[in-house]
Structure formats: C-alpha cells, structure tokens
C-alpha positions as MATLAB code, in Angstrom:
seq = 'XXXXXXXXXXXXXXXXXXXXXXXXXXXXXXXXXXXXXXXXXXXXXXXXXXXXXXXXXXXXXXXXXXXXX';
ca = [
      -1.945   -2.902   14.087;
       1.493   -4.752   13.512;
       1.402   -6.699    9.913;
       3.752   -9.381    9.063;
       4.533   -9.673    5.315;
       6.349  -12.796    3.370;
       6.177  -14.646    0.412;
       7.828  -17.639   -1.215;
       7.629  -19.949    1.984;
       7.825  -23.117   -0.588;
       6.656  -25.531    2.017;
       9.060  -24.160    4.751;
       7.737  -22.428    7.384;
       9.313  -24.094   10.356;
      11.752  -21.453   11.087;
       9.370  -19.057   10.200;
       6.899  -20.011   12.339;
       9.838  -19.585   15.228;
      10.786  -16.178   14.169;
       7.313  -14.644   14.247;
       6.365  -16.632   17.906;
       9.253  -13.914   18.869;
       7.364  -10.733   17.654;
       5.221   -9.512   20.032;
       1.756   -8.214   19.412;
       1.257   -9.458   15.623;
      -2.079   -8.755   14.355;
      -1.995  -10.685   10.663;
       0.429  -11.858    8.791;
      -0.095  -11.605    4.662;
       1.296  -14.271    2.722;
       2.111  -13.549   -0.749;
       2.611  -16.479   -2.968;
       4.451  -19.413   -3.480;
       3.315  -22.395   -1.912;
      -0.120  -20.214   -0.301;
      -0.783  -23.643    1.116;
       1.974  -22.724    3.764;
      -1.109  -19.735    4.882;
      -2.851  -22.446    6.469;
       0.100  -24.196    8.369;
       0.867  -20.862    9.812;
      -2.261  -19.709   10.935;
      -2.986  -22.891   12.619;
       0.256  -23.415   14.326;
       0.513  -19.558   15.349;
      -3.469  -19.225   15.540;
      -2.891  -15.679   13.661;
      -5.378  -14.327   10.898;
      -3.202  -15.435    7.760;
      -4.417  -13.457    4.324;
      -2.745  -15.282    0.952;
      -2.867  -14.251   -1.849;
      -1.272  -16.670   -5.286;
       1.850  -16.224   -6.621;
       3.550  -17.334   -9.852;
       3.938  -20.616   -8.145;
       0.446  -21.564   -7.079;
      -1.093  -21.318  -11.013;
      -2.749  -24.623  -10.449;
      -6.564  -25.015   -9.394;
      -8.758  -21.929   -8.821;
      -8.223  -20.770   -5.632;
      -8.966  -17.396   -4.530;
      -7.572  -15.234   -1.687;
      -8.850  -16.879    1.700;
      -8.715  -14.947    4.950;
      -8.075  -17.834    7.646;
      -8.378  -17.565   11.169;
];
C-alpha cells in the first residue's frame, strides 16, 4: 500500500494536487491538519481515499475525522 502524508495545505492544494497525479500507484493520502477542508478538494479532484484528521488550525465547529472517498 503506498500512503501519502501532508499537513498544513491552508487552502492550497493546486500544486499539490499536480505533484501527487505524478506518483504512481497511491492508495490514500492522510491529511493532517490545517485547513482539513482541503481533504475534500483532494479527494474529489484526485478521486483518492483522503483520511483528515484537525489540526491546531481547524479548532472551530466539531468535526471529527472523516474518511472520504
């Protein structure tokens, strides 16, 4: 299983996005915090299982880890 890990996206995943689309064979990608919003853009636009989980950043509402696929 190949597992991508980042964090602290802050609303820009554009070039992210671009850089994983050039890994080959990804599996899931984990998204740590800041701006876990950014989870959902990714798995949409790369149509990847995206796990996030909150960092110091994302205090507000009462979200809880969501696996997305």
């Amino acid at each position: 299983m190949k597992l991508i890990i980042v964090s602290d996206t802050h609303l820009r995943v554009e070039g992210l996005i671009h850089r994983i689309r050039e890994i080959e064979n990804v599996d899931m990608i984990l998204h740590l915090g800041d701006m876990v919003r950014d989870a959902s853009t990714i798995s949409k636009r790369l149509g990847k299982k995206v796990i996030d989980v909150k960092g110091n950043c994302d205090m507000t509402g009462d979200r809880i880890p969501i696996t997305r696929q």
